[in-house]
N, C-alpha and C positions, 0 to 999 in steps of 0.2 A: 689664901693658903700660905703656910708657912715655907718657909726656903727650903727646907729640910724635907719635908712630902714634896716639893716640886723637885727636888733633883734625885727625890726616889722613882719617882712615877717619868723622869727622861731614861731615867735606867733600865728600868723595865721596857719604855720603849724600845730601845736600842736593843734590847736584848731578846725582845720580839721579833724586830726586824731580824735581826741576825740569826734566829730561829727559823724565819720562813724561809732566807735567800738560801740556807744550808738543808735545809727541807727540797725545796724545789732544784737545785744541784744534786741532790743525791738522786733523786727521784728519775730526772731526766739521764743521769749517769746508769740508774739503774736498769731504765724502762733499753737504753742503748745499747747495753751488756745482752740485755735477753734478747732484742732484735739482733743479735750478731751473727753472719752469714758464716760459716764454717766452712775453710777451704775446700774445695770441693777433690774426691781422694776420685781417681778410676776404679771403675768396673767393668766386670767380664758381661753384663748385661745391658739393654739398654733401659734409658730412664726419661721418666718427663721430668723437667724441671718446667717449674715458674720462676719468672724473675720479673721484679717492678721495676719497671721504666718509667718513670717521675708519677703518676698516680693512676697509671695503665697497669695490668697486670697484665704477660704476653705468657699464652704456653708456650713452652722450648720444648720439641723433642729432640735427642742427643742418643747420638748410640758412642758406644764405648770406643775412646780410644786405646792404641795398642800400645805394646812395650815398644814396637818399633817405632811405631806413629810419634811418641816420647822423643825417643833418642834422635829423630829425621826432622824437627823442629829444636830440639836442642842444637842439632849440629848446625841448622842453617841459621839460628841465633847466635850461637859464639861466630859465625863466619861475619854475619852482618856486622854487628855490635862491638865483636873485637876481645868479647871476656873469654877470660878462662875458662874449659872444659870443668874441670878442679873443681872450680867454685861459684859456676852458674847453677840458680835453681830457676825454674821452669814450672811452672803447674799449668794444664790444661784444663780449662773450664767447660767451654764447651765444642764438643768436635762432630765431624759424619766423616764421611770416606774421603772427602776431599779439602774440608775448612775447618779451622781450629781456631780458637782464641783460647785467652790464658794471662799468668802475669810471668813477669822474666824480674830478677834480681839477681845480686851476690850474695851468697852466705857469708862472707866479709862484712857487708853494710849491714847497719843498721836502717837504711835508708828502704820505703817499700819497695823500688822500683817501679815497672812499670806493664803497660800492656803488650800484646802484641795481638798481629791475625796473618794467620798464614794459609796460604793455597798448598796441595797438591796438584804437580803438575810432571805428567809424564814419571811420574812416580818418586819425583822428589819432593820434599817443602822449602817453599819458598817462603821468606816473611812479607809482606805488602805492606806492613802497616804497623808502627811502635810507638811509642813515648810515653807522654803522660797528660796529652790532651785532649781534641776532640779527635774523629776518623776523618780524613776526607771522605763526600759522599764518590764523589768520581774517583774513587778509586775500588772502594767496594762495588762498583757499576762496571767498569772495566776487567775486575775480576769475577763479576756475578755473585758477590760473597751472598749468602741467603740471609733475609731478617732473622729469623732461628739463630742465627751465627752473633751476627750484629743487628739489634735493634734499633740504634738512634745512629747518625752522623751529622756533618756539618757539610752544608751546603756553602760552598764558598759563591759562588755564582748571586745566589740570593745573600748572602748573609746569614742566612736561618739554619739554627738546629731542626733536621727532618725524624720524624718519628717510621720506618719501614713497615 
C-alpha cells in the first residue's frame, strides 16, 4: 500500500473510534436522563411507591405527610445541624404517622446535601439519623424505624450491608 492510503485508512480509524466512544456516552447519558427519579412533591392521599434497592424491587406504602409533619422535621433539623430556618430545604420522601426520610440541604449550596430519618415521638420529631453515608442498623432497631421507611443499613457488628 502506498503511504498516502495508509494514513487515510488510520484516519478513518481514529475517526471510528471517536464515533463509537461518543455514541456510547451519549447513549448511557441518555438512557440516565430518562431513568431520572423526580423529587418526590406530597400529597393529600396516600401512595405506593416502588423503589429498587440494588436489583430488588421493595413495595413502599407511604401515606401522606403533612404541612405540619414538614415544618416539625424542619425545625428539629435546623436545631440538630445548626442551619438557617431561611435557607434550609428539606424534602420528605418517604413518611406514615410516626417515620419520615427525606434529603436536608441549603438553598445557598450548590452541594446536594444530605439524608436524614426522623422519629415521631410524644408528638415531636426527632432526627435519629443524617449524613451522607450508610444508616447504622442499631439504630433504626432501637428506634423500630420500619423497612418501608428504610430498606438497606450497615451492620457494623458484622461489617455487612443488611437488606430489611
Amino acid at each position: 500500500m502506498n503511504r498516502a492510503l495508509k494514513i487515510i485508512l488510520v484516519i478513518l480509524g481514529v475517526l471510528v473510534a471517536v464515533g463509537v466512544i461518543a455514541y456510547v456516552g451519549y447513549t448511557i447519558g441518555y438512557s440516565e436522563s430518562q431513568n431520572a427519579i423526580p423529587s418526590p412533591t406530597p400529597t393529600a392521599t396516600a401512595t405506593a411507591v416502588k423503589s429498587a434497592v440494588r436489583s430488588a424491587t421493595v413495595s413502599v406504602t407511604a401515606t401522606a405527610n403533612t404541612e405540619s409533619d414538614t415544618k416539625g422535621i424542619t425545625k428539629a433539623l435546623v436545631d440538630k445541624l445548626g442551619m438557617d430556618e431561611n435557607t434550609i430545604k428539606v424534602t420528605v420522601s418517604k413518611t406514615d404517622s410516626n417515620y419520615a426520610t427525606g434529603t436536608v440541604g441549603s438553598t445557598e449550596s450548590e452541594l446536594g446535601g444530605g439524608y436524614f430519618v426522623a422519629v415521631k415521638q410524644d408528638g415531636e420529631w426527632i432526627i435519629i439519623a443524617d449524613g451522607n453515608g450508610t444508616i447504622d442498623c442499631a439504630v433504626l432497631d432501637e428506634y423500630s424505624v420500619p423497612a418501608t421507611i428504610i430498606g438497606e443499613c450497615y451492620n457494623e457488628e458484622t461489617d455487612e450491608s443488611v437488606t430489611r
